[in-house]
N, C-alpha and C positions, 0 to 999 in steps of 0.2 A: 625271813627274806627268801620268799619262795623262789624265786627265778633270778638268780643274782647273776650279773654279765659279770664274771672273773677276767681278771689278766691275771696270768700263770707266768710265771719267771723261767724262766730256761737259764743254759751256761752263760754264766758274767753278767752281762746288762741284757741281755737281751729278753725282751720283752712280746707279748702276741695277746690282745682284748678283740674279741668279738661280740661286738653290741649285737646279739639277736634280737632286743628291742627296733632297733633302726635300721637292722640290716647291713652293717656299716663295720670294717674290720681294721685295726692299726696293728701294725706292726715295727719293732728296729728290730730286727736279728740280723747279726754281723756274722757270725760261726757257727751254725747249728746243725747238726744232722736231719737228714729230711727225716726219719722215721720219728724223731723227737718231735719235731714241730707237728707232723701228721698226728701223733697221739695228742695232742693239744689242741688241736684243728677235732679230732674227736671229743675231745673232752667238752668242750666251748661249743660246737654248735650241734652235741649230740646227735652225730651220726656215724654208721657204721663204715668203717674206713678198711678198704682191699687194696694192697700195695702187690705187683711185679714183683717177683724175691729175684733182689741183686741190685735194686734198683737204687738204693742209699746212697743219698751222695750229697755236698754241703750246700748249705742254702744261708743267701746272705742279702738279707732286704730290708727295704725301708720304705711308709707308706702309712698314710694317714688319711682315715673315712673313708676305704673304698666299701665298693658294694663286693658282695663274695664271690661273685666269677673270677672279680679282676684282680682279688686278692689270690685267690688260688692259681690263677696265671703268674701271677708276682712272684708267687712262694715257689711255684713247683719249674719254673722256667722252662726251656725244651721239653718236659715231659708231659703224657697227654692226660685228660680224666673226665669221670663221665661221671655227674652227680644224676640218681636216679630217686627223686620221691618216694617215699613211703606209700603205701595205702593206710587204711583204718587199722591198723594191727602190727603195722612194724614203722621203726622210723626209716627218713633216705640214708640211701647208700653211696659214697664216693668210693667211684676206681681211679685206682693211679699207676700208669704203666706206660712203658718204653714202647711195645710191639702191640700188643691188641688186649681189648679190655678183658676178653678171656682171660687172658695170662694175670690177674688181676687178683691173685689167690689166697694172699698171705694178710689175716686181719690182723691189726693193729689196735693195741688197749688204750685206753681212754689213758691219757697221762693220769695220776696219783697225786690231789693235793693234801697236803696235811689235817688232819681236823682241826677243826676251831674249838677253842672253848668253848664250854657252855656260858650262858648269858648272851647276852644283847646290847643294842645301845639305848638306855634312856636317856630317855630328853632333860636335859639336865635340868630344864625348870618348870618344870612340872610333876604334878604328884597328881594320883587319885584318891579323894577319900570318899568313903563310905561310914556315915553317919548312921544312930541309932535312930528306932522309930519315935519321933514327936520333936527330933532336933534340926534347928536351920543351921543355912548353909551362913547366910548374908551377913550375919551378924560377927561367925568364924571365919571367913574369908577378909573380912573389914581389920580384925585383930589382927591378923598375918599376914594383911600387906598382901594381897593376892587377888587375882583376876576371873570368876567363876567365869568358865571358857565352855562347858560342857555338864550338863548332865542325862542322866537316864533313870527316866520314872519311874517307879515301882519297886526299884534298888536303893534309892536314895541315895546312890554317887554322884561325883560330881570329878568337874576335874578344871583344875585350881592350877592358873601360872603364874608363876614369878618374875620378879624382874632377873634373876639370874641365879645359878644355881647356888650361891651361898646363902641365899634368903631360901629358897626349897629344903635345902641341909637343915634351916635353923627350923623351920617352918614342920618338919617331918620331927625333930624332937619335942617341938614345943606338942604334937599333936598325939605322940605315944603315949600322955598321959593326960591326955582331954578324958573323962567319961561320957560326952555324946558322942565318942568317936569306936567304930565298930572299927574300921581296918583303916591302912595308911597303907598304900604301895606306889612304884615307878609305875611312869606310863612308858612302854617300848614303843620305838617305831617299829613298824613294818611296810616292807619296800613291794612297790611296785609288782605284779608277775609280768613277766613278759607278753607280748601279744603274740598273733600266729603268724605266722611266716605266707609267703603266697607261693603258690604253686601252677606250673604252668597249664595243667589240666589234670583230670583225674577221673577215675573209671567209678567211683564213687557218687551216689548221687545224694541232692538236698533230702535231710528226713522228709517223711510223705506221713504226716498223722491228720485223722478229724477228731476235732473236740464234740465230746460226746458232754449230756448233761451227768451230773453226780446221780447215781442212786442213797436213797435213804440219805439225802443231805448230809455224806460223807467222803464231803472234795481233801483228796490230798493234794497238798499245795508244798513246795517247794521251795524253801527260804537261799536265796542261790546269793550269800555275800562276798561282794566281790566287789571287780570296778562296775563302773555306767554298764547296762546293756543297751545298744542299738536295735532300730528294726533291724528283724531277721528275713522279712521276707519270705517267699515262697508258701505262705496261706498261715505262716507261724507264728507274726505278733497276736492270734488268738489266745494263744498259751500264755502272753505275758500278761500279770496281772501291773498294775500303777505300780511306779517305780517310787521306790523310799531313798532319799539323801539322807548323811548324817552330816555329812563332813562339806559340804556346798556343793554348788552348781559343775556338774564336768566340762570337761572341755576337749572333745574326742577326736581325734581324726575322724573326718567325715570319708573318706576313699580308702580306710583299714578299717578292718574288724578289733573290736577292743578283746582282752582277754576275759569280762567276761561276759561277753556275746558268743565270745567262742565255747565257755561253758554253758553258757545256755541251750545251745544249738548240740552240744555233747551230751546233754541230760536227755533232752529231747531225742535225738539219737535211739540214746538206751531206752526211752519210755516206748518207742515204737521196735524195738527188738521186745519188750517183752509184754504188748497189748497186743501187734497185729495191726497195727495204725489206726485203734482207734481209743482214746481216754480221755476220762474227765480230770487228767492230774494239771494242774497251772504252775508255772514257777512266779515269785516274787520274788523279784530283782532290789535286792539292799547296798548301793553303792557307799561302800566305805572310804574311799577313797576321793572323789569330787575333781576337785582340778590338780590334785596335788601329786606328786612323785612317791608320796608315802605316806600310811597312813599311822595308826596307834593301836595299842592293846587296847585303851579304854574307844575309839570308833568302833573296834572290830567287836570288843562284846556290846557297846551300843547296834550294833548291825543284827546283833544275835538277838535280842531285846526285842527288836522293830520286827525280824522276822517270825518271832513269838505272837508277839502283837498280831501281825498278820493274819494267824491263821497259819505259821507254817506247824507242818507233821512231821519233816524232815528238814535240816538243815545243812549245805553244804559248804563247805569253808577250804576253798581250792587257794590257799594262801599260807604264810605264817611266817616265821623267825627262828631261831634259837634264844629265845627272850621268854621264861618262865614268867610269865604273869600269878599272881596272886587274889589278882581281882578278875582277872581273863578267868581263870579256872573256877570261879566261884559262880561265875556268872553260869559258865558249862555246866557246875555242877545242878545249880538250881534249873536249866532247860533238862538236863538229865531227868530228876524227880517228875518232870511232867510227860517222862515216857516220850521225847520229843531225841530221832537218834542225829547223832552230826556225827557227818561224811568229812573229814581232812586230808590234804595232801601230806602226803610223809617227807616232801623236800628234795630237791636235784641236786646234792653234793660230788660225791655221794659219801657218807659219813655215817657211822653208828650212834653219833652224839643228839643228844632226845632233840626234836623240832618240835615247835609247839606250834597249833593245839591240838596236832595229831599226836603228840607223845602222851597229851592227857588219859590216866582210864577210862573216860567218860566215854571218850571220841573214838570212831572208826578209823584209824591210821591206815589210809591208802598208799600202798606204795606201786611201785612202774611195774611190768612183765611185759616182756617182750619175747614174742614166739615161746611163749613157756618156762623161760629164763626170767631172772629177774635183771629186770637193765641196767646197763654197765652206768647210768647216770645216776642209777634210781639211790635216794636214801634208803640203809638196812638198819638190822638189830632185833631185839627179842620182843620191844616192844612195840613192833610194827606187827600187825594183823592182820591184815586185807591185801590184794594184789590182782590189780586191774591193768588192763593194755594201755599204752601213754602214749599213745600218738588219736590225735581227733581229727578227721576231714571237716572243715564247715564251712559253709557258703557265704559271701556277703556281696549283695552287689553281682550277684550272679559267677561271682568269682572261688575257686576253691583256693581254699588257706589250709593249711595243717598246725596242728599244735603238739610238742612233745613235752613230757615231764609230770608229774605225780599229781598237779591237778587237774590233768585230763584224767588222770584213772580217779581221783576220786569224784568230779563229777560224773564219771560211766556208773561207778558203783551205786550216786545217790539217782540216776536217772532209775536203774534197773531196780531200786528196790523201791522206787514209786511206784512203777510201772507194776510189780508184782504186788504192792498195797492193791492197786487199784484192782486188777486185773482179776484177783482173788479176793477179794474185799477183805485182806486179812489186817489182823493189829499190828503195831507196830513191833513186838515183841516176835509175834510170827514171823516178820519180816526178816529181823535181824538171826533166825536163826537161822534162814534159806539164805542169806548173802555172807554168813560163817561157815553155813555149809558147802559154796560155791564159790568161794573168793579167799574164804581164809587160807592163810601161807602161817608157817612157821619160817622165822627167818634167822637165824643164828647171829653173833656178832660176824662172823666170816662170810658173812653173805651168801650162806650154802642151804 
């Protein structure tokens, strides 16, 4: 769950959730200290926060769906603040101060939540199997009282619901000792990422690329799975190639940019820092998600699958869970063998606990950096690899939006090592050892 909108607990009841999906902030805090709350207000909407030293003092409010100005009016009462956007390379800053924002000096840490166990939530009635070569599905499905809801060709999975999770329980023993049966595993959900925030202007302008033809019919193409992408406008829906559903029809805001349109336009970004604005690379947009709030391990390696199919050389996966898949990793491991690399977000906890599919060895584990630190949001640990900037400028509608958190960095990473496929017509294996060379971090459990 890439982008999960937390509510953080403070002292006794008091409560503070920032939907940066909506835009939209609740609050009850009865007793708080304002620098408590401000570290929380950092933690939640990912920004760097500069407090007046002396200026602590309690805060006691209540307030339901505002927008963030009026909540930070609510929260900070007589005191003034100046929220300042980010550009492509840092996130925004909030000052909070008595006398003038100068005096604004003293930063403030992201609050501390606890880690989560590992695991996930599966869906309690449903299972994915993967069958051996020459066995059907209809005939085992029929025996087990179960509904074939999904599959993906060439794997011969499928993915099988029940009427509720004690028929799935029964339905998973009875299948451990099928012999047409190759695996048995949960299907996780996986939730929504967030979309990007808008911004009131910015010195930042739309990518400026031309699509140039492939030489030696050696297009690298882009498997970018994610939500819908929308036209991007500004000369760019040339880069997108026909968009693949797995999971049905979306259902987007038409006056916001989706999250990922926003990584489209981030990949695209990177391919023009590292061509010159001009290449033959296209993205194929795999919406795994449709109209739904959240998607599954079996959509997401269905997404990987289709952008295989595709034609993709690289594949980016700015999403994921703490939900170990068994069949998700099988699936990675066979786009692995075909020399095909994936790009993943390492996760916005920030926690050392593995996030999949960027925990996988197969995968590139993206994590945030920020001014050359590694961001106070960003997921760490030893087996995180890679570390790209987490903040994206992108346009829609003529409008600039910003995006923060680890699937911006892992889309910068997969734009930049198209961009250098192309640019040097190198293999994929070349690639990967210029963006180890240039990207790789060692991160410790301590985040150091």
């Amino acid at each position: 769950m890439l982008c999960l909108i937390p509510a953080l607990q403070g002292f006794s009841a008091d409560t503070l959730a920032w939907n940066t999906n909506k835009s939209l902030v609740t609050a009850d805090i009865s007793n708080s200290r304002l620098f408590d709350v401000l570290e929380k207000v950092a933690r939640l909407a990912r920004w760097h926060v500069f407090v007046e030293p002396d200026t602590d003092r309690k805060v006691a409010s209540k307030f339901k769906d505002v927008p963030p100005g009026e909540a930070l009016r609510l929260l900070l009462g007589e005191l003034n603040y100046a929220l300042v956007p980010g550009n492509s390379n840092s996130v925004a800053h909030l000052y909070v101060f008595r006398t003038s924002r100068q005096n604004a000096t003293q930063e403030l840490q992201p609050a501390k939540v606890a880690e989560k166990p590992e695991g996930g939530k599966p869906i309690p009635n449903e299972l994915i199997v993967r069958l051996k070569p020459g066995a059907k599905i209809d005939e085992l499905a029929k025996l087990l009282g179960a509904k074939v809801t999904g599959k993906i060709d060439g794997f011969n999975a499928y993915r099988l619901q029940f009427d509720d999770q004690a028929a799935a329980d029964a339905a998973k023993e009875k299948l451990a000792s099928n012999s047409d049966v190759a695996s048995v595993d949960e299907n996780y959900s996986v939730d929504r990422p967030n979309s990007p925030r808008s911004l009131q202007s910015s010195s930042v302008p739309p990518p400026q690329l031309a699509l140039k033809p492939p030489t030696d019919n050696n297009r690298v193409v882009v498997g970018l799975v994610d939500t819908a992408v929308q036209p991007l406008g500004n000369n760019l829906d040339q880069f997108l190639l026909k968009q693949v559903s797995v999971a049905g029809e979306s259902q987007l805001d038409p006056n916001s940019p989706s999250h990922g349109t926003s990584m489209a336009e981030t990949v695209l970004r990177s391919i023009q820092n590292m061509t010159k604005g001009s290449t033959s690379v296209q993205i194929l947009p795999v919406d795994v998600y449709g109209p739904n709030e959240s998607t599954s391990t079996f959509d997401v390696a269905n997404g990987i699958a289709q952008a295989v199919n595709g034609g993709a050389k690289i594949i980016n996966l700015s999403l994921g869970s703490q939900s170990d898949s068994g069949f998700l990793h099988s699936v990675i491991q066979d786009t692995s063998k075909l020399n095909i690399p994936i790009f993943a977000a390492a996760g916005n906890e920030p926690v050392t606990t593995p996030f999949y599919p960027a925990a996988y060895p197969e995968v590139g584990g993206v994590t945030a950096i920020d001014q050359g630190q590694l961001a106070s949001y960003a997921n760490r640990g030893s087996i995180i690899t890679l570390g790209a900037p987490g903040t994206s400028i992108v346009y829609y509608n003529n409008q600039p939006y910003y995006v923060v958190g680890t699937s911006a960095s892992s889309a910068f990473v997969s734009g930049i090592a198209a961009g250098y496929m192309d640019a040097n017509h190198s293999s994929a294996s070349q690639m990967q050892t210029f963006i180890h060379n240039n990207f790789g971090i060692k991160i410790m459990s301590g985040g150091k």
